[in-house]
C-alpha positions as CSV (number, residue, x, y, z in Angstrom):
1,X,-39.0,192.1,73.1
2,X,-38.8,195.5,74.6
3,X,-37.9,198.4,72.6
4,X,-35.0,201.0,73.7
5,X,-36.2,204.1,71.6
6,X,-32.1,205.0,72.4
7,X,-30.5,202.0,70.7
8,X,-30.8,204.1,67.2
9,X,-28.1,206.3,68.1
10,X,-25.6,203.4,69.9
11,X,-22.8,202.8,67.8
12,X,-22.4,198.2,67.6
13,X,-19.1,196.2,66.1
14,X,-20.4,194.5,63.1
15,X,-16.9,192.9,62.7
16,X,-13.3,193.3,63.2
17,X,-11.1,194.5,60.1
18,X,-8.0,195.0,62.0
19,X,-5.8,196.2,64.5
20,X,-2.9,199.1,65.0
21,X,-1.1,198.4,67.7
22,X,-3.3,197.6,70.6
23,X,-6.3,199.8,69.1
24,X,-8.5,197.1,67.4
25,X,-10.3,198.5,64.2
26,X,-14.1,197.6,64.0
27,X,-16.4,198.1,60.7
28,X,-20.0,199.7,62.7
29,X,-23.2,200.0,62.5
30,X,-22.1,203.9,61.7
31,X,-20.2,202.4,59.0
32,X,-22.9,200.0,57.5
33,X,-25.1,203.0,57.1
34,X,-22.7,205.6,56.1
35,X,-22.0,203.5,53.2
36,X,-26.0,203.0,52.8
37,X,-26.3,206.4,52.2
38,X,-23.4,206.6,49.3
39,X,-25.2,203.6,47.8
40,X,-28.2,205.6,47.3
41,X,-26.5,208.8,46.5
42,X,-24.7,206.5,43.9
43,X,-27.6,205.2,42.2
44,X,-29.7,208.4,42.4
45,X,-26.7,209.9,40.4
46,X,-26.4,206.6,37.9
47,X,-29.9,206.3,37.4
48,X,-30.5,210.2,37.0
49,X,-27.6,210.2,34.4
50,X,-28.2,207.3,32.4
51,X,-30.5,208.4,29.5
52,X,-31.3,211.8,29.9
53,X,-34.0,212.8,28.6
54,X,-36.0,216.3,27.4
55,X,-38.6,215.2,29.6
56,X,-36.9,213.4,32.8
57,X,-38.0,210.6,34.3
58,X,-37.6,209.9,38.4
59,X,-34.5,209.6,38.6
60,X,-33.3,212.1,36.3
61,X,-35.8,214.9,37.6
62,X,-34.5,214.3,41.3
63,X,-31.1,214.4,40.0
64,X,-31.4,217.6,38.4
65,X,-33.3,219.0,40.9
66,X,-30.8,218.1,43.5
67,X,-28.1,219.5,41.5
68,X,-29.8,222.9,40.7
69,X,-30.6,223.7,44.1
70,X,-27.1,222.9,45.5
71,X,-25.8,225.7,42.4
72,X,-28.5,228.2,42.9
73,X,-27.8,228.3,46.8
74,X,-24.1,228.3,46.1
75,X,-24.6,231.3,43.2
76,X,-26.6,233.2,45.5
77,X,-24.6,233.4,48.4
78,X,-20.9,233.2,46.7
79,X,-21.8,234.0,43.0
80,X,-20.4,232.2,40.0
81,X,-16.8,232.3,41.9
82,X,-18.3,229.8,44.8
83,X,-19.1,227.0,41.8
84,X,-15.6,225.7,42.1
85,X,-16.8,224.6,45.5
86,X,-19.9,222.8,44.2
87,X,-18.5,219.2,44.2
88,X,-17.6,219.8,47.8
89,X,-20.8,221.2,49.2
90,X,-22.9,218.9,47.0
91,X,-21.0,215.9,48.2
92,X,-21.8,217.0,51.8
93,X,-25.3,218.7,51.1
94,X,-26.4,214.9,49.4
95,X,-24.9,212.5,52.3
96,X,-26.3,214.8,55.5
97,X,-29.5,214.6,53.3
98,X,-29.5,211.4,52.3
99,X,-28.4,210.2,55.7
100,X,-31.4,212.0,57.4
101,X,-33.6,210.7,55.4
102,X,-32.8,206.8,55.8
103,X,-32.5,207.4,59.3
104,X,-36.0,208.5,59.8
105,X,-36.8,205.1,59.0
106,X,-37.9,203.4,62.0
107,X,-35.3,201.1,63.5
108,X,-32.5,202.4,61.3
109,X,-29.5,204.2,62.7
110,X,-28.6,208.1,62.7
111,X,-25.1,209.0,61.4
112,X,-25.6,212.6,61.4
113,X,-26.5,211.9,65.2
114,X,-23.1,211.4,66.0
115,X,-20.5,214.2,66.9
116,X,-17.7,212.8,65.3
117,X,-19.8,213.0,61.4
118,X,-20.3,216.2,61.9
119,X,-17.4,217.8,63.5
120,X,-15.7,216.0,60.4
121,X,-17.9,218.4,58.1
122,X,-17.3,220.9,59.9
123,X,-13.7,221.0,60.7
124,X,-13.7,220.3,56.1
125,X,-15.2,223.5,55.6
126,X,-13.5,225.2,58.0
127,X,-10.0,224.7,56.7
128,X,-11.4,224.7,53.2
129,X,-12.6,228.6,53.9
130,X,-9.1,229.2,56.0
131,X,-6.9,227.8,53.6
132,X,-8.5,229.4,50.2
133,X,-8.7,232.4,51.8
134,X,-4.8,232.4,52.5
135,X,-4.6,231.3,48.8
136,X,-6.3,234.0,47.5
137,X,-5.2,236.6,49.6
138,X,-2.2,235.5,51.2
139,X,-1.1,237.2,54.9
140,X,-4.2,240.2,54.2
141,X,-6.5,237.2,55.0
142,X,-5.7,238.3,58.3
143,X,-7.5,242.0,57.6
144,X,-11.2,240.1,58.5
145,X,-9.8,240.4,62.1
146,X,-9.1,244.1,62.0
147,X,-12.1,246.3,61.7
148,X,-10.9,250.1,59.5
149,X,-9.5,252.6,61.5
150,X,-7.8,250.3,63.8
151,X,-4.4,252.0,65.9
152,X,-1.4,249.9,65.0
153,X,-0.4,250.1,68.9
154,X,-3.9,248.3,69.6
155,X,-4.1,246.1,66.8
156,X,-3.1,242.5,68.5
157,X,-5.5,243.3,71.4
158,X,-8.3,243.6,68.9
159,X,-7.3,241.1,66.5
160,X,-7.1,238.6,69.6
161,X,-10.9,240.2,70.6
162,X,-12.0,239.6,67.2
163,X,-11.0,235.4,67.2
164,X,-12.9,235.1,70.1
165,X,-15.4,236.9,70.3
166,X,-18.6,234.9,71.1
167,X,-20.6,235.9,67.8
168,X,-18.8,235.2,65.0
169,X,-16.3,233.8,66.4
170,X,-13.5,232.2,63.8
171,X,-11.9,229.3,65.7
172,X,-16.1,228.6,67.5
173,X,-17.4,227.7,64.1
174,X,-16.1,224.5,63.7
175,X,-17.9,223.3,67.1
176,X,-21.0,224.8,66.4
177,X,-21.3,223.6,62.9
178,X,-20.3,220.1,64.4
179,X,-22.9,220.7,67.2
180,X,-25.8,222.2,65.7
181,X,-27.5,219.5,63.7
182,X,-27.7,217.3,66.1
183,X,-30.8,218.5,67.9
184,X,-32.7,218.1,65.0
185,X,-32.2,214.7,64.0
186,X,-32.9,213.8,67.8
187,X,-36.2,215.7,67.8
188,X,-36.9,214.3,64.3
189,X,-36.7,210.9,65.5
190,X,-38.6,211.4,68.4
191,X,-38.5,210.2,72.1
């Protein structure tokens, strides 16, 4: 049997589950070993939870450990205010992991190699950000568009200049959040 080294990333039906319409709806491959990974994130959490311990076992030391370096890297870069985002950006932080790491295993497939994973990630974040930040500060959300000292008679030209702008541009983040870690988990897995 000759190997395809691109198979790993070629999405297969597994089986049919329905059908809207004239779209059939297909359980995948991508499916199969999305829900792999939240097995394993699952029984990582479970195990790592179910005596604790003053001195932790496997499964508790790699739960806690986990855990703390999600919260420090959320307290460092948004303080004790960003910990209501935890569950969020540990949910995502664990699966992206998780999924990585089973899909280094040789003949296993690469969710995180699809676009459509990670533009969903990315497109969660994004409107998480947009739409806390119009909670907290209603319409002066707007103000990270207008540098100080802005003319009023120049302010849409600028505002519009600062959305797309190519460096930080706002509505660009999404794509290149979606895009960015794909390369890696091609070059991880080799030619």
């Amino acid at each position: 049997m000759k190997m395809d080294p691109i198979h790993q990333f070629e999405i297969h039906n597994l089986f049919k589950i329905g059908q809207i319409g004239d779209h059939a709806i297909y359980f995948t491959n991508s499916s199969a070993y999305m829900l792999v990974s939240v097995a394993l994130i699952s029984l990582l959490a479970v195990r790592g939870l179910k005596r604790q311990q003053l001195v932790p076992g496997r499964f508790q030391a790699m739960a806690e450990l986990s855990y703390e370096f999600v919260a420090s890297m959320i307290r460092s870069t948004a303080g004790e205010e960003g910990m209501k985002f935890f569950p969020l950006v540990y949910s995502i932080f664990m699966f992206i992991l998780v999924s990585n790491l089973v899909s280094i295993i040789p003949f296993t497939f690469s969710v995180t190699s699809q676009i459509i994973v990670t533009a969903a990630f990315a497109l969660l974040v994004f409107f998480t950000v947009l739409s806390y930040g119009f909670y907290k500060n209603g319409l002066k959300f707007f103000r990270i568009f207008v540098p100080p000292g802005v003319p009023i008679y120049i302010l849409p030209l600028v505002v519009t200049i600062e959305i797309i702008r190519p460096r930080p541009c706002t509505l660009c983040r999404p794509h290149v959040f979606a895009v960015r870690p794909r390369p890696d988990v091609h070059r991880a897995r080799g030619p």
